[in-house]
N, C-alpha and C positions, 0 to 999 in steps of 0.2 A: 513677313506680311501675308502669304499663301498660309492659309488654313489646312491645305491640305499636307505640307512639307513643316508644318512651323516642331511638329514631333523631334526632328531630326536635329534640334538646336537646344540645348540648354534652357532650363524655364527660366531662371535669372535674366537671360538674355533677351530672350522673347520677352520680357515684359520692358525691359527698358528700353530696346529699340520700341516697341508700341507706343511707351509712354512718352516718344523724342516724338512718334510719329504725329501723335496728339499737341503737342505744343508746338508742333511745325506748322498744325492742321495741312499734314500731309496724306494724301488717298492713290494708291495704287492707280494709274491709268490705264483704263480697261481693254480702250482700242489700243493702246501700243500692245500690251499685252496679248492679245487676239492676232495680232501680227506678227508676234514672235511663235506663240504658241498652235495658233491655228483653233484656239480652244475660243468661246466666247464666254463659258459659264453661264450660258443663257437659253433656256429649252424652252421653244412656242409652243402654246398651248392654243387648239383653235376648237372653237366650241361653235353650236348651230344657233343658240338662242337665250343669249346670258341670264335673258329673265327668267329662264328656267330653272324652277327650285331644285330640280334634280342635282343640276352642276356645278353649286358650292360647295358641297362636303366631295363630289371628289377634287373639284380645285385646291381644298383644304389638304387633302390626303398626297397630290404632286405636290404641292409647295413644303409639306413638312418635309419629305422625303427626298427632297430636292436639296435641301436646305442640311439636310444632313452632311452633303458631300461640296457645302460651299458653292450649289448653285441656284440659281431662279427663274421664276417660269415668266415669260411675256405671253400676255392672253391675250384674245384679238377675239371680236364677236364676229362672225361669217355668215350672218343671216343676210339673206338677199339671191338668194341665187348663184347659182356657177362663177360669176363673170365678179363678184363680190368674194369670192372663197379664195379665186384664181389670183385676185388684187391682193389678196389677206396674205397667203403665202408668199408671195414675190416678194413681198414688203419684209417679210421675215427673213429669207433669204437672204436680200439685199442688209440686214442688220445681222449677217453671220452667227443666225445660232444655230448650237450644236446638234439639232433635231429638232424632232415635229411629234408632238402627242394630241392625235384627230381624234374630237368625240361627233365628227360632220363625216362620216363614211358612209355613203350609201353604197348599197349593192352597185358593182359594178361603176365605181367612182371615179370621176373624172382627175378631181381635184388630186388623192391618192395616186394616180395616175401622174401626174403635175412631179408633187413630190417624191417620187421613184426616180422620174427623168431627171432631177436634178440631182441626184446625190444624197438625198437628205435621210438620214435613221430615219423609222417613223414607228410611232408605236400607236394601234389606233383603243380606245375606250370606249367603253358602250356601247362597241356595234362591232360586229364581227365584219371578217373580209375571207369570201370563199376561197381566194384563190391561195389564199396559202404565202403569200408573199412576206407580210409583216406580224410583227406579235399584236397579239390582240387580249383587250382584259374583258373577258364581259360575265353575264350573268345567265344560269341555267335558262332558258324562256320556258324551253316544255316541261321541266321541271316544275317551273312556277306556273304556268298553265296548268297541269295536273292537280298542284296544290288546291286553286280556286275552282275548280269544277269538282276536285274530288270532296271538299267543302262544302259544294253546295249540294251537290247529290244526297249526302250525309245528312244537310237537314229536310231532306225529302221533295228537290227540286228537280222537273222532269224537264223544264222547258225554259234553257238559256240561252240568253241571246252571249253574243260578244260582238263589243265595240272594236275593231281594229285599226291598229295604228297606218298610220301610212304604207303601203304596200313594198314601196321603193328603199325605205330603210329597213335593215336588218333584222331591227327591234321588231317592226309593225309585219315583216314579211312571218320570222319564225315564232312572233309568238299567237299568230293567226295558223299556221301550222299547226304548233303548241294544241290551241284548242280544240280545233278540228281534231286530232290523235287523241287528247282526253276525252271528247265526247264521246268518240268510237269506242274507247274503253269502255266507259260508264253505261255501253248498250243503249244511246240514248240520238234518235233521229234528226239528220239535218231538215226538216221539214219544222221540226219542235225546235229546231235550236241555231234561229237565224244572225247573217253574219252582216253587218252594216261598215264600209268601209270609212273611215273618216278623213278629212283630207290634210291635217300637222294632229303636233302631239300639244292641242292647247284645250282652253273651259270652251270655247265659242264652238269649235270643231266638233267635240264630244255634245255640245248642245243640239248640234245643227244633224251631228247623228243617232243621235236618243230620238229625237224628234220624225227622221227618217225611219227611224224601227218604232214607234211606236203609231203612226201610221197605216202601216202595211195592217194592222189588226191580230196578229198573232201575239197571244194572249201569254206573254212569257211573265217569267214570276223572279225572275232573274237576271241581272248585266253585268258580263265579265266584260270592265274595261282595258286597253291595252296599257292604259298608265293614266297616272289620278289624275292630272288635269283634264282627259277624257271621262274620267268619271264625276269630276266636280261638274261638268257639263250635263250628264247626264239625271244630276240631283238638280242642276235648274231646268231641265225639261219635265222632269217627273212632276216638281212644283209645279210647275203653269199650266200641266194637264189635268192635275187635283188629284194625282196619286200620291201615295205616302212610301218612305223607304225606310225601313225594310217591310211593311206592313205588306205594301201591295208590291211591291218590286226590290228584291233585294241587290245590291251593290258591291260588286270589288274590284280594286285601283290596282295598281300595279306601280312600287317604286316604292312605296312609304317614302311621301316626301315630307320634312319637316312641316309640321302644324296639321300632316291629316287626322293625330286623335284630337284636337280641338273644334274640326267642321264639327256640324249634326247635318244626320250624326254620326258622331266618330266613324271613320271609314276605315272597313275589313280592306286588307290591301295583303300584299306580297310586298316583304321587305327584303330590298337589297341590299348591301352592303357594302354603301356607296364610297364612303370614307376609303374603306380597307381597296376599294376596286382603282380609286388616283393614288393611292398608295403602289399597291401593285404595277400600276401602267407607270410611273414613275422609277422602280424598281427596275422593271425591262428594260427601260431608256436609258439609266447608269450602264447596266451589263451591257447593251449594246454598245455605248461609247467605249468601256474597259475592253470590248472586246471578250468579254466573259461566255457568250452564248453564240453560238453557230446557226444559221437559218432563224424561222421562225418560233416565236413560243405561243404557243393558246392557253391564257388561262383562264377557266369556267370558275365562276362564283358559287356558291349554293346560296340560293334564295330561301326565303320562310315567310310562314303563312303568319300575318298579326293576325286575328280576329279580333273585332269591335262591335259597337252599335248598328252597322249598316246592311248586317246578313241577319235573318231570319229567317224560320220555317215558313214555307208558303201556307196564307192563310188557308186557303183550301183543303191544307194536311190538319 
């Protein structure tokens, strides 16, 4: 009946105990199982914001990979604050699964903090964690930063703004770094090349900061956003001011999430490789449980640049 053991038995056999089990409608009992084993076959998956298009293709990439070795993931959405995240895991806990893969890590994280004290593997996604304690899957930020400034410098843009994500997440802290360090490359002034903090990674947030930088009156020709639904936000601000993109402002997202070559228009983004990265954080969570890896592991993505519709030369060039 274990998928994992059934090798060790003659195939003749394995099918026709299967085939007894079927006509018994006989099913493996899980909790007993769990009590003998200490195993549940069951890895929580805790995310910040389900409706985010980002975290289907990696949910897609833990469950195939999961599912390799006869296990499955319990998701649970954690949005609401601390006291919401703290409930999420306990809950998890309390249903004995075998580890925790966090895409809710912020700098300096309480929650993280929670599941250490308990015991629990943890392997955190899309967001790094400084201190070194758990493995983490994420993706170059300054790399990708580089990509879209060195982009737009190329089609002769001196004056870019960027949107930055939330200061408190990893995402929003390094790839506001990111930019900053590519500007400085490309010889190009923070006085020309202002920084708008936004307060999540949603369209309303990135509207309500497009809105803030265009304001201040600094004549930018350019918005590196920190991730596309900050950037879809920033094409409804553009709209309602009566600017055009990429004519008068050109645009780049960050994530390439499904459906951004269909917006207008088509949006220049940084694609990550979302799939391959729940694959990955799925990957460290097996070895962790076999015991296959010692300490932590980091692994960094390389990101790439799509170009679309939404980057042009500044009309002034």
């Amino acid at each position: 009946m274990n998928p994992e053991t059934r090798h060790l038995i003659s195939a003749d056999v394995v099918e026709r105990v299967l085939k007894a089990a079927s006509q018994q409608k006989y099913s493996p009992n899980r909790i007993a199982a769990t009590l003998r084993t200490k195993r549940s076959g069951v890895i929580g998956v805790v995310l910040p914001d389900i409706m985010n298009p980002v975290f289907p293709p990696i949910l897609k990439g833990i469950e195939d990979e999961l599912a390799r070795k006869g296990l499955i993931p319990m998701i649970a959405n954690a949005e609401g604050g601390k006291e919401r995240q703290r409930f999420v895991i306990n809950q998890m806990v309390g249903r004995h699964v075998d580890g925790l893969i966090l895409a809710t890590s912020a700098r300096n994280d309480a929650v993280l903090e929670h599941c250490l004290e308990e015991g629990l593997p943890v392997v955190v996604v899309n967001r790094s964690e400084e201190s070194g304690r758990v493995s983490c899957v994420v993706s170059d930020n300054r790399l990708a930063m580089s990509l879209a400034v060195r982009h737009l410098v190329e089609l002769g843009h001196r004056r870019i703004a960027h949107i930055a994500g939330p200061g408190e997440l990893s995402t929003g802290f390094e790839r506001r770094r990111g930019f900053v360090d590519s500007m400085r490359d490309a010889g190009l002034t923070e006085s020309d090349c202002p920084i708008v903090d936004s307060l999540a990674y949603s369209r309303d947030a990135g509207h309500a900061a497009c809105r803030a930088l265009l304001s201040q009156g600094v004549p930018v020709t350019a918005i590196v956003a920190a991730n596309d639904l900050l950037a879809l936000g920033c094409y409804d601000a553009l709209v309602e001011t009566g600017l055009d993109c990429p004519r008068d402002v050109s645009v780049v997202g960050h994530n390439d999430m499904p459906l951004m070559d269909t917006v207008f228009p088509a949006m220049t983004t940084v694609h990550i490789p979302l799939y391959d990265m729940g694959v990955r954080a799925a990957g460290l969570m097996l070895d962790t449980l076999d015991a296959r890896t010692s300490g932590s592991v980091n692994v960094v993505l390389r990101p790439e640049l799509i170009v679309r519709r939404s980057t042009s030369a500044p009309a002034a060039a």
